[in-house]
Every structure is written in structure tokens, then in C-alpha cells.
C-alpha positions in Angstrom: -15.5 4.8 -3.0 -11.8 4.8 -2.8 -10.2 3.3 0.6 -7.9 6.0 0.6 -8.0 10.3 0.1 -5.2 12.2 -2.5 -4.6 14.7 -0.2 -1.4 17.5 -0.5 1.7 18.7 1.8 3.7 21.4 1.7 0.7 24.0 0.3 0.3 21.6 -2.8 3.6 20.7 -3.2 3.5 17.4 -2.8 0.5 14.9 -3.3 0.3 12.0 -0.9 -2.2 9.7 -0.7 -3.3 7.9 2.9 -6.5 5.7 4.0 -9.8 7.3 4.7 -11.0 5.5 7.6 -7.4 4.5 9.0 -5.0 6.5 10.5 -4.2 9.9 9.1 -1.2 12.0 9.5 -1.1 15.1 12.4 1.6 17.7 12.6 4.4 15.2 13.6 6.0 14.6 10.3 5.7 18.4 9.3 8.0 19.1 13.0 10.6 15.7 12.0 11.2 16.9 8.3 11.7 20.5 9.3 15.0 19.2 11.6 16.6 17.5 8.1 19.1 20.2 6.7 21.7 19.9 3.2 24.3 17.8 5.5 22.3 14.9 5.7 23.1 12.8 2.7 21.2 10.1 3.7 18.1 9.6 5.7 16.3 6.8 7.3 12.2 7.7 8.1 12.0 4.7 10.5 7.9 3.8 10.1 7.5 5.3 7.5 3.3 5.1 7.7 2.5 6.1 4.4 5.3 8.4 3.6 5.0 11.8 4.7 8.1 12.4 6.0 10.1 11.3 3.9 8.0 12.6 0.3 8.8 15.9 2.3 12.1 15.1 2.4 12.4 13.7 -1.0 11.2 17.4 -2.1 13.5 19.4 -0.6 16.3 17.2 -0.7 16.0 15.9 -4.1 19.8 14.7 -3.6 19.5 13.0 -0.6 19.1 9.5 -0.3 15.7 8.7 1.9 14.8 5.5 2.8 11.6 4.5 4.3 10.9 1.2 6.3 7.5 0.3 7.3 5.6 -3.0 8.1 2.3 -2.3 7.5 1.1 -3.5 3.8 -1.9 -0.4 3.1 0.6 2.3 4.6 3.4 0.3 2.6 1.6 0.4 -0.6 0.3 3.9 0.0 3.7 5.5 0.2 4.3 3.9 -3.0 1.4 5.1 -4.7 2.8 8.5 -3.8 6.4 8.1 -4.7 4.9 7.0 -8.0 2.8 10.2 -8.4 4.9 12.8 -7.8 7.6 11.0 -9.4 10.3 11.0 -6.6 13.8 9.1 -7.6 15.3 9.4 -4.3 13.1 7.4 -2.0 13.0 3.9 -1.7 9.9 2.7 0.7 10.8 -1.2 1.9 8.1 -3.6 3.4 9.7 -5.3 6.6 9.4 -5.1 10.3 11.2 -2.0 11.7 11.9 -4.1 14.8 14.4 -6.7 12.7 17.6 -4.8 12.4 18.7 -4.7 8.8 22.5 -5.1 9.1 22.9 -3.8 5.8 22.1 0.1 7.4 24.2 -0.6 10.5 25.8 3.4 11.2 25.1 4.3 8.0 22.4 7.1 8.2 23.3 10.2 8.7 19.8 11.4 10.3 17.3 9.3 11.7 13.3 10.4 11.8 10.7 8.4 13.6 7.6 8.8 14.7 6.7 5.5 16.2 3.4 4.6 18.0 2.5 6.8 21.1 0.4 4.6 23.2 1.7 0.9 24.9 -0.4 -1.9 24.4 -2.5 -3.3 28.1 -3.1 0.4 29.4 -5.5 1.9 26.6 -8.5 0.1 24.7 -7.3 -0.6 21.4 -9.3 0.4 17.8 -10.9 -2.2 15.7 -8.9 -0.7 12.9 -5.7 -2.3 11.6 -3.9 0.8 10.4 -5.0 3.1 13.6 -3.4 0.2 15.9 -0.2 -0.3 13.8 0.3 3.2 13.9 -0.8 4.4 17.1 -0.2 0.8 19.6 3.3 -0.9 20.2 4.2 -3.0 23.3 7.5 -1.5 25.6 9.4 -4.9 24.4 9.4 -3.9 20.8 9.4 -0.1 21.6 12.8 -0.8 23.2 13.8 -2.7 20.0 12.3 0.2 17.8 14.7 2.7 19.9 17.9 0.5 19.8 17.4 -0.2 16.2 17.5 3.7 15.5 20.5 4.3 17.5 22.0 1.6 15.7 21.2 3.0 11.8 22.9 6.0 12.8 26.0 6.9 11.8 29.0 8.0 14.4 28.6 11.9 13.1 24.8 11.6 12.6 21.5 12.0 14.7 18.0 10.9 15.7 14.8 12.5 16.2 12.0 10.9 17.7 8.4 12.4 18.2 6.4 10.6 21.0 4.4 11.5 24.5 5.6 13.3 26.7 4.3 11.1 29.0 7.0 8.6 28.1 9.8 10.4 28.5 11.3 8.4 31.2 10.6 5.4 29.3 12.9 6.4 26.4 15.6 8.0 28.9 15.5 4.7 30.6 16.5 3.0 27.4 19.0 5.7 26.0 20.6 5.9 29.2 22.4 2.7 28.9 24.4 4.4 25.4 26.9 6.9 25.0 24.6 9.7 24.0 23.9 13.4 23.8 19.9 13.3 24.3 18.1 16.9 24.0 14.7 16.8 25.4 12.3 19.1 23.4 9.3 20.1 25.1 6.2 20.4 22.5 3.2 22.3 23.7 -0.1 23.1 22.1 -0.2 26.6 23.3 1.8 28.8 25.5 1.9 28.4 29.4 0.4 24.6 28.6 1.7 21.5 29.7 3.7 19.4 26.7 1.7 16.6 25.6 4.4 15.2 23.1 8.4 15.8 23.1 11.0 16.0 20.9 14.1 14.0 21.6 17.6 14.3 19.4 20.1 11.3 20.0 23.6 11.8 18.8 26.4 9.4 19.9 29.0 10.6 22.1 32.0 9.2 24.5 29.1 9.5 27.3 25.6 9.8 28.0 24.4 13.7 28.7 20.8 15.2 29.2 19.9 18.2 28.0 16.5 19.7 27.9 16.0 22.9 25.2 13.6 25.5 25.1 10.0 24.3 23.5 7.9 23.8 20.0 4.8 26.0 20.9 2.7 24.9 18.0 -0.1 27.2 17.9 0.0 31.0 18.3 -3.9 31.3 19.5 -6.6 28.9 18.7 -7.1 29.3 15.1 -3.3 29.7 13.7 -0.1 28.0 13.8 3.1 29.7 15.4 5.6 31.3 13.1 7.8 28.6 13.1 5.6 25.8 13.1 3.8 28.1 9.8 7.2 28.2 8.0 7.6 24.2 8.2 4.6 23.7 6.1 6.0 25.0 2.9 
């Protein structure tokens, strides 16, 4: 039995393999691709897992350039496996640690997608799988790292998306705070009327720091379908 499932995105669109028993994508990816537009000529997917976001983005943008960083070997190798199959020439996937600034991207992106892991080491019991705790545990010192290294890929006209908890939204504030940015906080909710369990934040650099919270992602429309516009980012 294969380690790993050919699964599709994008209603068969795209084929994408990731591991069977690791960690397998949610909706995340589907909300960060759906914020890339025709302006962004070049696009970092900042742990990159095993390449959902950016094989989405290497579809629809087939004249970007999308560059994926992640330092997990079996996601690394994965995302390869899928470039390789659906025959995508403008996305490179590179092995190294997303926490080591590469000085050769320094404010050159001109959007930013990351999805980093949701839950801090020390205050939740860890999995005895390797690719669930790369992809799910990270400590606050190299969260911090993870967020300045972002802010530092992106260009002076670009941006920055970030999908996390919403429960560590004042961690992240408490980081962007001390840069010159325009942060929009996007509530996401399951349903209507719920409390957010994740959040969507957008960084773009500015002559001083601003907050501003915009309406939210309701993700489902009643228990067995997705809203319109979470529908729509599927295909």
C-alpha cells in the first residue's frame, strides 16, 4: 500500500498527491489561493506542506511565478511528485527551513500565502506522527521568525495572508505591531452566528501600523453545503 493518496483539487483539475496517515489538507489553502488575483506576478506559498496552494495557483496563474518553501522532506517530495504530474512549469518547491531567511527573496514577492502551524508547542499533547507535528506544532520563538520572515519576502506594493486560530490573534498583533503595517483581521466562522475558530489576517506595508477588522468568511451555508463564496473558490 502506497504512503500516500492521488487525490484532486479544483473538481479534478488538478491532481495532488499527500500522505495517507500524515497530515491532510482542510479548507485553508482553498480560502489563501482564492485572495491571489492577475497582479501578482510572483508568489511565495511560505510552508508549502505538500503543495496545494501553490499547484492551485500554478493553475490559474499559469504566468506567475510561485515559489514554494517547505522543510519537511515527505511534504517536500510530495509537492514534487505533483508538480511532476500535472506538469506545472511555473512552480519551483525548495527544501529548507522557512525560519532561515533566504536573502535572495528579501521584498521581492508580490503576495505572500502561509498557512503555518496552528497550535504552540508545551500547551497541547503532541501526535506521534512526523508530518501531523510539522504541520500542525511550532514553538512562539520560531512562529515569530515565521511571521517576520513573511513580512520580509514581501515587496513594498505587495501583501500577506496568513490563515491561523483565531485564538492567536493577539499573538500575531503583538508581533506585527512593532512594523509599519496595514493588518485587516478576517474573522472565519463555520456557520453563521458562531464564534471564529480561525482568522484571516492581510499585512501590507505602510508609513504606520493600522488595525482594521473586515466583515467574515462564513464557510458553510447549513450543515451539509459550503457558502456561495467559499463554493466558488473550489473551482
Amino acid at each position: 500500500m502506497n504512503l500516500y493518496t492521488k487525490d484532486h483539487l479544483l473538481e479534478n483539475k488538478i491532481v495532488y498527491f499527500q500522505p495517507r496517515q500524515g497530515y491532510r489538507s482542510g479548507i485553508e489553502p482553498i480560502i489563501l489561493a482564492a485572495q491571489a488575483n492577475y497582479n501578482d506576478k510572483s508568489i511565495l506559498d511560505l510552508g508549502s506542506g505538500c503543495g496545494p496552494i501553490s499547484l492551485i495557483l500554478a493553475h490559474r496563474f499559469p504566468n506567475a511565478e510561485i515559489v514554494g518553501l517547505e522543510n519537511n522532506t515527505v511534504h517536500f517530495e510530495l509537492s514534487q511528485k505533483s508538480k511532476k504530474e500535472n506538469k506545472f512549469n511555473n512552480v519551483e518547491f525548495k527544501y529548507e527551513d522557512v525560519c532561515l531567511l533566504n536573502q535572495k527573496y528579501m521584498n521581492y514577492f508580490d503576495l505572500v500565502l502561509s498557512n503555518p502551524p496552528f497550535f504552540f508547542e508545551n500547551q497541547i499533547i503532541k501526535s506521534k506522527n512526523d508530518s501531523i507535528n510539522n504541520a500542525k506544532y511550532i514553538s512562539k520563538e520560531k512562529c515569530e521568525i515565521w511571521f517576520k520572515n513573511l513580512i520580509n519576502y514581501t515587496n513594498e506594493k505587495g501583501r500577506a495572508l496568513i490563515i491561523n486560530r483565531f485564538e492567536n490573534v493577539d499573538f500575531m498583533l503583538g508581533i506585527f505591531s512593532h512594523y509599519n503595517l496595514i493588518v485587516e483581521i478576517t474573522p472565519i466562522l463555520s456557520f453563521k452566528d458562531t464564534k471564529p475558530k480561525n482568522v484571516l489576517i492581510s499585512l501590507k506595508k505602510n508609513e504606520n501600523y493600522v488595525e482594521k477588522t473586515k466583515n467574515e468568511i462564513i464557510i458553510h451555508s447549513n450543515s451539509s453545503k459550503y457558502s456561495k463564496q467559499v463554493e466558488d473558490w473550489f473551482k
